[in-house]
Biopython code that builds the backbone (N, CA, C, O; Angstrom):
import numpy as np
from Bio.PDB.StructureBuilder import StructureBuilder

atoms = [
    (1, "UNK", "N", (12.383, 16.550, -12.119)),
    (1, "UNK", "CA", (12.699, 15.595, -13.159)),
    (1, "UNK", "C", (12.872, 16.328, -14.470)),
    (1, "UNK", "O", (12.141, 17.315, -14.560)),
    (2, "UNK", "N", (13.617, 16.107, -15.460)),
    (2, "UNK", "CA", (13.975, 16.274, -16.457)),
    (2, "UNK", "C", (14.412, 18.133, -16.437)),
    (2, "UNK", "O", (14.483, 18.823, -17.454)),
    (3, "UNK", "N", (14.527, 18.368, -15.754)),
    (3, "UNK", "CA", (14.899, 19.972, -15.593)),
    (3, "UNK", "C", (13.630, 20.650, -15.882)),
    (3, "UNK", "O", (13.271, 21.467, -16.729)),
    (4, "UNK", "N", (12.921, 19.882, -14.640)),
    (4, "UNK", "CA", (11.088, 20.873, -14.598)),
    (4, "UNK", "C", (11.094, 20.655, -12.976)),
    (4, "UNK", "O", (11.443, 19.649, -12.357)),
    (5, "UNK", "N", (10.530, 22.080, -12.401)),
    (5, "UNK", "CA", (10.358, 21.924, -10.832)),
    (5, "UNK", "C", (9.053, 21.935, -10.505)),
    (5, "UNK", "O", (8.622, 22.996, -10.957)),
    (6, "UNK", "N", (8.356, 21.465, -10.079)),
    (6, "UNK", "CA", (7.197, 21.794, -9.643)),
    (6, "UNK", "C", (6.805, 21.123, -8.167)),
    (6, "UNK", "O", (7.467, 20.223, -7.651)),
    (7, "UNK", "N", (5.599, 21.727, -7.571)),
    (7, "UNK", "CA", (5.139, 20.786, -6.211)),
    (7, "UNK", "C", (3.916, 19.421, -6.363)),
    (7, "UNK", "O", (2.838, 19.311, -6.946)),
    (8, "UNK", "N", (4.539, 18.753, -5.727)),
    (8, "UNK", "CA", (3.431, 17.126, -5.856)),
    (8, "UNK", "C", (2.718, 17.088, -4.453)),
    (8, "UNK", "O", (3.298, 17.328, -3.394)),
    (9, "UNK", "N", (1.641, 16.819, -4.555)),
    (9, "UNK", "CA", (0.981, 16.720, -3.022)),
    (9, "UNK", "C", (0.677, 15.246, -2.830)),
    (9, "UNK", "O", (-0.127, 14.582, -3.485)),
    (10, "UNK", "N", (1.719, 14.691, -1.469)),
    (10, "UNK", "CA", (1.637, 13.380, -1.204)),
    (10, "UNK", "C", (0.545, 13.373, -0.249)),
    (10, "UNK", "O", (0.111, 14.441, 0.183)),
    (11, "UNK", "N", (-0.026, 12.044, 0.186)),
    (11, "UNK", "CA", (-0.845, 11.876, 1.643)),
    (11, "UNK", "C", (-0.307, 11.052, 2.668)),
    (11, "UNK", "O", (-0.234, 9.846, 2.431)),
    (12, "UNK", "N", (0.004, 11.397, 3.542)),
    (12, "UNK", "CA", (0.946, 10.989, 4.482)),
    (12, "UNK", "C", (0.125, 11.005, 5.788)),
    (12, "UNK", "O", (-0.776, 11.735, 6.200)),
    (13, "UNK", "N", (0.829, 9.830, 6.332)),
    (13, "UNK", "CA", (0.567, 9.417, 7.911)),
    (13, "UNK", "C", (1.730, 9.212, 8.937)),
    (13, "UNK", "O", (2.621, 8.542, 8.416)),
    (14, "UNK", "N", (1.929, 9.464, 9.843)),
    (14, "UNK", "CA", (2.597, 9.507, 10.766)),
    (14, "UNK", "C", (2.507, 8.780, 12.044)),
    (14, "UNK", "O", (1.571, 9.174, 12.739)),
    (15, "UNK", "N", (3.356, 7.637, 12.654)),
    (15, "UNK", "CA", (3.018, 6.758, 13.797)),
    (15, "UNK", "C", (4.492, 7.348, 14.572)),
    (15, "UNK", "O", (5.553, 7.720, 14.070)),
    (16, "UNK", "N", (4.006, 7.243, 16.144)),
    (16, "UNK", "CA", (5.233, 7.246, 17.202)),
    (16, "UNK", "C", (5.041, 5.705, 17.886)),
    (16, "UNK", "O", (3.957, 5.143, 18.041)),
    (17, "UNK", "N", (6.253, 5.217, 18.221)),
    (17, "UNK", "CA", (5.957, 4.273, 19.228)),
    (17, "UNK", "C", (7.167, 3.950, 19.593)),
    (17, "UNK", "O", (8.062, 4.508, 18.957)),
    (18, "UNK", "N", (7.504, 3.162, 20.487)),
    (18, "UNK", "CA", (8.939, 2.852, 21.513)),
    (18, "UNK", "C", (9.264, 1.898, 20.842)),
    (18, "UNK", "O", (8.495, 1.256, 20.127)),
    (19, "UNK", "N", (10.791, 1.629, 21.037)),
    (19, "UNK", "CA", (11.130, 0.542, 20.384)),
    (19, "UNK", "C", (12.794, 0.327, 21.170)),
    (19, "UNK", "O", (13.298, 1.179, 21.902)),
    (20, "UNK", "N", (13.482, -1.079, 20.785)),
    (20, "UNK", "CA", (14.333, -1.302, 21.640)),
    (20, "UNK", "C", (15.590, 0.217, 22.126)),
    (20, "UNK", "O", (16.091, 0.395, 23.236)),
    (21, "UNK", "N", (15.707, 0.726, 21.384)),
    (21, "UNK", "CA", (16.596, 1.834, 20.857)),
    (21, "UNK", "C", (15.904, 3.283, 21.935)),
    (21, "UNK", "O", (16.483, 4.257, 22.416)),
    (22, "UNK", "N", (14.281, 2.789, 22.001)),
    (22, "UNK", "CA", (13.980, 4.213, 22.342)),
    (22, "UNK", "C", (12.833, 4.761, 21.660)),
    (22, "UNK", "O", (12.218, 3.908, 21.020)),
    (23, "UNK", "N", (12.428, 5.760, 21.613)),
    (23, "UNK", "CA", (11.330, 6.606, 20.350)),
    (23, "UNK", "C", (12.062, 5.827, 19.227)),
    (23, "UNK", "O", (13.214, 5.491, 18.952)),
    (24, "UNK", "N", (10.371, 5.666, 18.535)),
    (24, "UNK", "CA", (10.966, 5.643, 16.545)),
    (24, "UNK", "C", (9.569, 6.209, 16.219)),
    (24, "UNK", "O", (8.553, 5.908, 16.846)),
    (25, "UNK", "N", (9.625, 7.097, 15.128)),
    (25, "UNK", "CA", (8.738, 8.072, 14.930)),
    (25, "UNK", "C", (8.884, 6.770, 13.252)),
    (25, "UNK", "O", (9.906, 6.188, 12.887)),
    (26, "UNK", "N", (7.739, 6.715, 12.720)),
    (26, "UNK", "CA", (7.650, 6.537, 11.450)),
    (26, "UNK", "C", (6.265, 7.061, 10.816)),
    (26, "UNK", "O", (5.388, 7.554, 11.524)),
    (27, "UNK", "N", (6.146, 6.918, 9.467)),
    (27, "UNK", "CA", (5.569, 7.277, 8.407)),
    (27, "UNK", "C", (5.120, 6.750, 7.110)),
    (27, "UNK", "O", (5.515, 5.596, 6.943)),
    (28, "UNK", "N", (4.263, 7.328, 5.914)),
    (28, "UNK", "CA", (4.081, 6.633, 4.749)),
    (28, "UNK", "C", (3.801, 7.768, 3.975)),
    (28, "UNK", "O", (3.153, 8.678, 4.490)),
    (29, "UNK", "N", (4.138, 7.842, 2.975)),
    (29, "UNK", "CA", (3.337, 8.810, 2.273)),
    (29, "UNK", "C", (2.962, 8.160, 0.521)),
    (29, "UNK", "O", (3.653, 7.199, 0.181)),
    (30, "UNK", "N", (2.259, 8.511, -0.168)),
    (30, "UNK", "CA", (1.732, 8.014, -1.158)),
    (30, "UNK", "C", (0.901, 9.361, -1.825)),
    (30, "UNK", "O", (0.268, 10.286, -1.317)),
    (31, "UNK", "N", (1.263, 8.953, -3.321)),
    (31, "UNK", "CA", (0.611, 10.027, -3.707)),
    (31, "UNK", "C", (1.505, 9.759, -6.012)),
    (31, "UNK", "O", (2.641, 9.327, -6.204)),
    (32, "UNK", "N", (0.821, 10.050, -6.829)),
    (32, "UNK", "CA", (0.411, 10.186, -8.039)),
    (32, "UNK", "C", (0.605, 10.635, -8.948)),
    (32, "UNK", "O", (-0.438, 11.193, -9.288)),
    (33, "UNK", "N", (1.870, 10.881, -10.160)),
    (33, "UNK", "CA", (2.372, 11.865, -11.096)),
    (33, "UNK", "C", (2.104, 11.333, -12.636)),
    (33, "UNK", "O", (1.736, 10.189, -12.905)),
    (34, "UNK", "N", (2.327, 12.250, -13.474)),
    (34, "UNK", "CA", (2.424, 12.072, -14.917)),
    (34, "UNK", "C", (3.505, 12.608, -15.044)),
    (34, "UNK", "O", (3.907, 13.678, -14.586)),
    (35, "UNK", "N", (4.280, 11.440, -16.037)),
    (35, "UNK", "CA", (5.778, 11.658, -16.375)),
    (35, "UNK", "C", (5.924, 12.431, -17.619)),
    (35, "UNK", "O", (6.999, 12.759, -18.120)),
    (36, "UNK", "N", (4.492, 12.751, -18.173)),
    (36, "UNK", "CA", (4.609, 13.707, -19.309)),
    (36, "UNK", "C", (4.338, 15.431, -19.001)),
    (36, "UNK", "O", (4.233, 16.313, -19.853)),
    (37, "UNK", "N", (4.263, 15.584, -17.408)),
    (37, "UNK", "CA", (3.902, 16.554, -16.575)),
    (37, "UNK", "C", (5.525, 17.391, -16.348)),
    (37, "UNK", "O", (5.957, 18.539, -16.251)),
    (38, "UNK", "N", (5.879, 16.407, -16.345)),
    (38, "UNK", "CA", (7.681, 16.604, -16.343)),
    (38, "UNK", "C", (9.057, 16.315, -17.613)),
    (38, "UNK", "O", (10.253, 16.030, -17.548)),
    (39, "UNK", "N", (7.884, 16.629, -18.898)),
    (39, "UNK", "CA", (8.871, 16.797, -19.915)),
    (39, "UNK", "C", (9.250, 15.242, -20.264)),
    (39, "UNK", "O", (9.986, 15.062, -21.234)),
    (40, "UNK", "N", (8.732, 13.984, -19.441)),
    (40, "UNK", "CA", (9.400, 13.013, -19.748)),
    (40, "UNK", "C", (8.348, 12.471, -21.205)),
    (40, "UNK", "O", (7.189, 12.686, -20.852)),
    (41, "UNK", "N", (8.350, 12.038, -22.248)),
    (41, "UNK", "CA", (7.195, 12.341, -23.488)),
    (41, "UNK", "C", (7.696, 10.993, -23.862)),
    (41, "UNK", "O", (6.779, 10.271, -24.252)),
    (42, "UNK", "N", (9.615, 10.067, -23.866)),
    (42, "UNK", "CA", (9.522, 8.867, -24.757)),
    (42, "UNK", "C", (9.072, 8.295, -24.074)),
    (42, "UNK", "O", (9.061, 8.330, -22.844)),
    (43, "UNK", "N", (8.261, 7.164, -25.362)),
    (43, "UNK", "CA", (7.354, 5.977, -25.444)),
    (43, "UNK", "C", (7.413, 4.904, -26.405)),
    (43, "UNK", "O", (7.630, 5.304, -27.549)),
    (44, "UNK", "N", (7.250, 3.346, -26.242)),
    (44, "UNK", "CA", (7.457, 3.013, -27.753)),
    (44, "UNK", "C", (6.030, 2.068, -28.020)),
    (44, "UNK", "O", (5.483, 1.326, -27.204)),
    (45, "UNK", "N", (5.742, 2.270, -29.024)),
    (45, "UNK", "CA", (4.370, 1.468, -29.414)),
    (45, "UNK", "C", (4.815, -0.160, -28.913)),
    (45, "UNK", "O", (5.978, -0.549, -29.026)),
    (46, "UNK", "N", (3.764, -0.990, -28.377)),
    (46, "UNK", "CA", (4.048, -2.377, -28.514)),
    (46, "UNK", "C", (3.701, -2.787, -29.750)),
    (46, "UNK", "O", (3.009, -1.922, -30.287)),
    (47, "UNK", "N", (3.947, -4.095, -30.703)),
    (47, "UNK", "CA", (3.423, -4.814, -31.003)),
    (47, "UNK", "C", (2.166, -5.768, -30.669)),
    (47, "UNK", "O", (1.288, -5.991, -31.503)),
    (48, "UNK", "N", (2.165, -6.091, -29.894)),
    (48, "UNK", "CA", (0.341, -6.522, -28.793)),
    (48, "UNK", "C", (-0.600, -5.182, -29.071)),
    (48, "UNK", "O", (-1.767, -5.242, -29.458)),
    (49, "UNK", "N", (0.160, -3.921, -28.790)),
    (49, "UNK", "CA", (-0.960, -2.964, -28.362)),
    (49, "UNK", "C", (-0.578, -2.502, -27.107)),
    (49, "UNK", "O", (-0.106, -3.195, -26.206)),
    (50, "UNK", "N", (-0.876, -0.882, -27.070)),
    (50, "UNK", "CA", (-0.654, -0.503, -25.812)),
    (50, "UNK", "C", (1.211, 0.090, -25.518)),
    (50, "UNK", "O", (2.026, -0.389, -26.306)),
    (51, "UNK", "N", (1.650, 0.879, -24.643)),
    (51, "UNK", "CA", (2.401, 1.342, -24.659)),
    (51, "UNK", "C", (3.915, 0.710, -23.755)),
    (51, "UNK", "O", (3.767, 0.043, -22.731)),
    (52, "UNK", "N", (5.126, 0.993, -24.237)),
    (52, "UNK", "CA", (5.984, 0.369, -23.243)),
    (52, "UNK", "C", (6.037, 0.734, -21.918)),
    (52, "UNK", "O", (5.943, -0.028, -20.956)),
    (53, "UNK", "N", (6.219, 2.147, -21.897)),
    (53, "UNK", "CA", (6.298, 2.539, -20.601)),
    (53, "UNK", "C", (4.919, 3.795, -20.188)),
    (53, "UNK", "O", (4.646, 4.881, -20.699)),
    (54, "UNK", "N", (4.376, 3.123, -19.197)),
    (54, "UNK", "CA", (3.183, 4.135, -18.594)),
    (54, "UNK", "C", (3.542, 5.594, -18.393)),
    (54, "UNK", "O", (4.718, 5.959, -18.370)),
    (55, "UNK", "N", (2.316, 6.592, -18.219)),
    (55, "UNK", "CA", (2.381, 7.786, -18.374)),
    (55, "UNK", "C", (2.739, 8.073, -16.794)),
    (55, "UNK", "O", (3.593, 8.838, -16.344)),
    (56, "UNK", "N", (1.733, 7.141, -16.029)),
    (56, "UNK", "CA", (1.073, 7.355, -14.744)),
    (56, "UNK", "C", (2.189, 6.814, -13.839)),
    (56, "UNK", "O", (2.633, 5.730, -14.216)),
    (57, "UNK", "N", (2.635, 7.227, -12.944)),
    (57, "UNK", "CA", (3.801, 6.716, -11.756)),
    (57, "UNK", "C", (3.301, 6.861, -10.447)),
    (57, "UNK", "O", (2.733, 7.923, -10.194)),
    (58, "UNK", "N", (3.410, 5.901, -9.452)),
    (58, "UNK", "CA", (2.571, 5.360, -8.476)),
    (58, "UNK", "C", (3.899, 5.768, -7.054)),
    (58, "UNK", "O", (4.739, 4.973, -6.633)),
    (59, "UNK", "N", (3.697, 7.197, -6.594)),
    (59, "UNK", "CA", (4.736, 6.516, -5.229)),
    (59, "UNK", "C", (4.481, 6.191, -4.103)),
    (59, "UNK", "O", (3.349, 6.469, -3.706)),
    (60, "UNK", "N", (5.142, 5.696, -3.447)),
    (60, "UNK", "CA", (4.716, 4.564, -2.035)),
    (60, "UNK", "C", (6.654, 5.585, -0.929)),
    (60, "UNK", "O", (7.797, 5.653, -1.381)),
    (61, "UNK", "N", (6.377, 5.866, -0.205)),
    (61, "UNK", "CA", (7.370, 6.331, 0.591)),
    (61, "UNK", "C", (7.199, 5.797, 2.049)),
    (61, "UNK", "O", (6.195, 6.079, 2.702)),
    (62, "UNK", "N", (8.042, 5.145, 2.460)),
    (62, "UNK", "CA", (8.087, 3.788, 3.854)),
    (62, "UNK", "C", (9.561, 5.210, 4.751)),
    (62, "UNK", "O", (10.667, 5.500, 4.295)),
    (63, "UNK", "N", (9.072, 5.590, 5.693)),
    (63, "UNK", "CA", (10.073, 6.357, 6.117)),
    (63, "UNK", "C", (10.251, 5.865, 7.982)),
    (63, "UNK", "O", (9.393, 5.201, 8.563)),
    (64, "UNK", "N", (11.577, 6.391, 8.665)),
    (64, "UNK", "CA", (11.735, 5.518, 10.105)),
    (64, "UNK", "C", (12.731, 6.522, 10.333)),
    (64, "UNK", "O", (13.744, 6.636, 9.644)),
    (65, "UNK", "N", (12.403, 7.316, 11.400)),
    (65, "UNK", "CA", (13.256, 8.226, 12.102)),
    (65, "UNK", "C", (13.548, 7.379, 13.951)),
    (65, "UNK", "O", (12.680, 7.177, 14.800)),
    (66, "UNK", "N", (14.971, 7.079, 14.036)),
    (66, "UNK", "CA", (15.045, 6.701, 15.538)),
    (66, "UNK", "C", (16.023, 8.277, 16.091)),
    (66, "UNK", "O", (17.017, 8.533, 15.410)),
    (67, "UNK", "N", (15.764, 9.024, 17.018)),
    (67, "UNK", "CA", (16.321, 9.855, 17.591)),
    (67, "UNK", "C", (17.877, 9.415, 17.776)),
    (67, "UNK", "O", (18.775, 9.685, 16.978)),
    (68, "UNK", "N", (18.014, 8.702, 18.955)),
    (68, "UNK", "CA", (19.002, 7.674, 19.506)),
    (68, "UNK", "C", (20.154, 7.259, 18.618)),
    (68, "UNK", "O", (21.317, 7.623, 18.796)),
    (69, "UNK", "N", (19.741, 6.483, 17.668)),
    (69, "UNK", "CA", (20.368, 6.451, 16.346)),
    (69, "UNK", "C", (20.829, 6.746, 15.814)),
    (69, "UNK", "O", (21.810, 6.133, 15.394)),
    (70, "UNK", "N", (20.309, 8.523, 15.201)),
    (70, "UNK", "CA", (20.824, 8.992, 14.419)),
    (70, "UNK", "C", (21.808, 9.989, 15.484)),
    (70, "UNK", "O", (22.757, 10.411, 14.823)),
    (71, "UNK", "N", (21.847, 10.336, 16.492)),
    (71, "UNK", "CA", (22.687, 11.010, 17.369)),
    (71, "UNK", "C", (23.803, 10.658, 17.734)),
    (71, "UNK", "O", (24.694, 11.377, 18.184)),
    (72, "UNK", "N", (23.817, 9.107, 17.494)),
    (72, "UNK", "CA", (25.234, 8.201, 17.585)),
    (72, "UNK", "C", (25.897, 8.031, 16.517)),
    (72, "UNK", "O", (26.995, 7.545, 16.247)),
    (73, "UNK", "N", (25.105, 8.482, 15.972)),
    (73, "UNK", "CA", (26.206, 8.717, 14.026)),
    (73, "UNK", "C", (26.657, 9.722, 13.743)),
    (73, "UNK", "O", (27.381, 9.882, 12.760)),
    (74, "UNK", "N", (26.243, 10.840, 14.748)),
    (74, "UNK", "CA", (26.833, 11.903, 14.546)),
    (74, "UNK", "C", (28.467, 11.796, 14.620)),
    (74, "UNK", "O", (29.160, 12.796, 14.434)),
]
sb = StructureBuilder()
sb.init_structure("model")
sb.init_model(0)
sb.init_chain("A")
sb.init_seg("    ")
for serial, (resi, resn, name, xyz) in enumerate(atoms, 1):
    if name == "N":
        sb.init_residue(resn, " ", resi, " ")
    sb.init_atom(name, np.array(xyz, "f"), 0.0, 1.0, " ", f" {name:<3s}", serial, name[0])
structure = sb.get_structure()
């Protein structure tokens, strides 16, 4: 982000199970950044109090690999 590289450590889980198609392997991963970690710094004061946009960014990653699938798109 913003022309900064660095590594993030997600926590991830991994499920296999059958499905009409065949194998589908899926996953989740989740895991926690600061956008001021990455050069991102604008912000604008509220009026109430408190800031417009948070420092803290929350990711959630929903992932679905079908073998079968993707071999027929080839």
């Amino acid at each position: 982000m913003h022309c900064v590289t660095k590594p993030l450590t997600l926590e991830a889980s991994f499920s296999a199970g059958e499905g009409p198609a065949g194998p589908v392997y899926a996953g989740t991963a989740t895991g926690k950044l600061k956008r001021s970690e990455w050069g991102l710094n604008w912000n604008k004061a509220l009026e109430s109090g408190g800031m417009l946009v948070s420092d803290d960014v929350s990711l959630e990653l929903d992932f679905e690999y079908n073998p079968k699938v993707a071999q027929a798109k080839k």
